[in-house]
C-alpha positions as MATLAB code, in Angstrom:
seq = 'XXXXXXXXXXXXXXXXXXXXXXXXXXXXXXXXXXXXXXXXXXXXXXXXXXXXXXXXXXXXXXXXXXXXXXXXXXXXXXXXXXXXXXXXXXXXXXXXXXXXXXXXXXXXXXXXXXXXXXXXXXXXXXXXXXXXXXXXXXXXXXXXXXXXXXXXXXXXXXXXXXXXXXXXXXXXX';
ca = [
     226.830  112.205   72.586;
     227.853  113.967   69.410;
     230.217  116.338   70.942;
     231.758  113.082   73.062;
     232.627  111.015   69.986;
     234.780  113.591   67.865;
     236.449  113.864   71.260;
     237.294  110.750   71.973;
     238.387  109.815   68.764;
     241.218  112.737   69.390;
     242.350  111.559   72.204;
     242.943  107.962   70.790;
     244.335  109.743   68.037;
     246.863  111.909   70.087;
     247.538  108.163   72.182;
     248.749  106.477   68.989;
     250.430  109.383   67.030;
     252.585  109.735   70.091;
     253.224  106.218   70.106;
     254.157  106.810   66.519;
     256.414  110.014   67.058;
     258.272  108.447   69.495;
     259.058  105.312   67.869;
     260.217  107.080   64.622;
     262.506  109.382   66.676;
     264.237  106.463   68.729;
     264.439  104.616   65.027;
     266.119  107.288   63.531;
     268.304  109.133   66.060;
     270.988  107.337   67.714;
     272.484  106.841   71.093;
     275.989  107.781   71.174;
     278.979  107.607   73.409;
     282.786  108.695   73.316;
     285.083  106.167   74.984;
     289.064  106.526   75.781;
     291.417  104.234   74.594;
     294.314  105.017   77.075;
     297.637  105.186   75.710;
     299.077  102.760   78.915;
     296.332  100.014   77.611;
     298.145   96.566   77.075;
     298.112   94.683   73.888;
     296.159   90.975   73.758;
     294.790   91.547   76.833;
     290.866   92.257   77.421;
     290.239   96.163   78.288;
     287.460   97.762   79.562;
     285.783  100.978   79.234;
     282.529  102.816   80.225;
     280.634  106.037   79.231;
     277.071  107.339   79.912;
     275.356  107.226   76.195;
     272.955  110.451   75.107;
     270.162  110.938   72.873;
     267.918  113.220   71.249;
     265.452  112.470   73.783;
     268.476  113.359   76.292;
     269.737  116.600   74.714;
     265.815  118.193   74.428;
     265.103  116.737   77.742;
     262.157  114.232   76.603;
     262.296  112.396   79.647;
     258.968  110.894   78.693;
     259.337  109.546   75.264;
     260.535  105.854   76.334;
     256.640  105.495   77.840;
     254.853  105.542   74.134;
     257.097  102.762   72.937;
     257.799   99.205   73.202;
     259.401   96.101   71.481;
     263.193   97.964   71.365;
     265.349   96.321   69.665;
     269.336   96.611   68.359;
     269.769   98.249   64.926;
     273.097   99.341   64.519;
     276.157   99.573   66.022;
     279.433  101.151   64.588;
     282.194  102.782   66.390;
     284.356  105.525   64.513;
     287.385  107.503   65.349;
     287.099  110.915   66.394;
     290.573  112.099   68.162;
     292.720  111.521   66.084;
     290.051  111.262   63.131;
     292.597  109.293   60.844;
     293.034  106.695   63.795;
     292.455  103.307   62.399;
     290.194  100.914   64.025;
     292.552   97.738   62.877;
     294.075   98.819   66.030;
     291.474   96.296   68.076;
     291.731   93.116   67.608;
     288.249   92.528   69.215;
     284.972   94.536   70.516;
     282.329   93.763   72.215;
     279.702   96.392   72.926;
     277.622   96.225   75.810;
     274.673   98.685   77.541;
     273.511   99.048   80.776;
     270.820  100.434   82.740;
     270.579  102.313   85.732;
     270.363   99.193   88.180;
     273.108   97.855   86.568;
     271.813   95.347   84.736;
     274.080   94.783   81.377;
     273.366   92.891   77.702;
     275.686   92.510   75.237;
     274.258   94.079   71.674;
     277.112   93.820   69.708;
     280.687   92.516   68.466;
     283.221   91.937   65.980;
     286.488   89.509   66.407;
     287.486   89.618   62.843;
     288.742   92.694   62.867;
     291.155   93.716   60.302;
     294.627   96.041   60.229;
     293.595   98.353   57.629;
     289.887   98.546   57.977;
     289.834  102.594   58.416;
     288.421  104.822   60.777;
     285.123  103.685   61.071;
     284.211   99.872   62.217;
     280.755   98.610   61.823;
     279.936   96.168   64.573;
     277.870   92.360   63.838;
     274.587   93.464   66.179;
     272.397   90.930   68.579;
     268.847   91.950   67.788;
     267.442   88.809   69.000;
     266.606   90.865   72.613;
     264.201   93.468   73.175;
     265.780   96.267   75.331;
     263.095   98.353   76.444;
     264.393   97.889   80.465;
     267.148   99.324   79.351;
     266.042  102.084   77.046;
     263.615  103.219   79.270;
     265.639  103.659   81.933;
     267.250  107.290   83.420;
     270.667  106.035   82.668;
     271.974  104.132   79.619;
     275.750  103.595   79.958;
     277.897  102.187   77.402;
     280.841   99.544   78.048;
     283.379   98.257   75.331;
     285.445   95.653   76.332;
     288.476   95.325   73.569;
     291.603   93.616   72.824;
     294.350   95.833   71.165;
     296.385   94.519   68.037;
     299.587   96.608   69.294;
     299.615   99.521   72.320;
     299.189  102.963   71.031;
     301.380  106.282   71.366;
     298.960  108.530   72.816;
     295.344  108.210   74.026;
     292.451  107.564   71.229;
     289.051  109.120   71.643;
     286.320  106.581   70.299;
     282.686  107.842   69.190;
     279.951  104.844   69.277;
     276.963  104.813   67.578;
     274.194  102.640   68.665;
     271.218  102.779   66.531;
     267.695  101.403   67.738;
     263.878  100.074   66.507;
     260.815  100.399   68.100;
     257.032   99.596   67.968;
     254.317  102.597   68.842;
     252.774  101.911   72.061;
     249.217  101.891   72.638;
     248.021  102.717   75.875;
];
């Protein structure tokens, strides 16, 4: 009986820090996606594009880290110009930023419509965090969709990095 109790209180241990480890790394690393603004895209009209979003969980292959955590919500969401760097994001009018889940299944998790001309590379979004996300966090697949309106077309095709930043509770099992 001795022997039994130190053990068990290890495992629980091991059950929550997991929980914990997991929860920290999906608050602190974020999902990220590059989108194409194609030079042909038409001004004042909506646009849409789509991209398969990666994490740390993704790039080490932690295919198992989504199961120790719950209660996922939005945190932040920003979009920045990466090709050319110096692009300006007053070039949308609009953005809304959606994710989706392997079945399909889509939420919107943030936007901005005020968007000014001069604003500068980097364009933090107004975020939803009134959903949990967990079905789609803890799916195989998270894709990213922007749907945009352009102030004015562009001259060449803009590469678009998004950021999408996420909280968590540790999951007790």
């Amino acid at each position: 009986m001795k022997k039994i109790l130190p053990f068990l209180f290890t495992i629980a241990v091991i059950m929550v820090g997991c929980g914990t480890v997991q929860s920290i790394i999906k608050s602190t690393f974020p999902y990220t996606a590059s989108i194409v603004i194609p030079a042909s895209s038409k001004s004042n009209t909506p646009i849409s594009a789509k991209s398969a979003a990666t994490s740390f969980d993704d790039v080490f292959g932690n295919q198992n880290g989504t199961n120790y955590i719950k209660e996922v919500r939005i945190a932040s969401a920003k979009m920045i110009a990466s090709n050319p760097s110096n692009k300006s994001m007053g070039m949308f009018k609009s953005v809304k930023l959606f994710v989706a889940n392997g079945n399909g299944d889509e939420v919107m998790v943030a936007s901005r419509s005020d968007i000014q001309e001069n604003i500068g590379s980097e364009l933090a979004l107004d975020i939803d965090n009134s959903k949990f996300l967990d079905d789609y966090i803890k799916g195989t697949s998270l894709r990213v969709r922007v749907e945009y309106v352009l102030r004015n077309t562009t001259s060449a095709d803009v590469s678009i990095r998004t950021s999408i930043g996420f909280t968590s509770s540790p999951k007790t099992q």
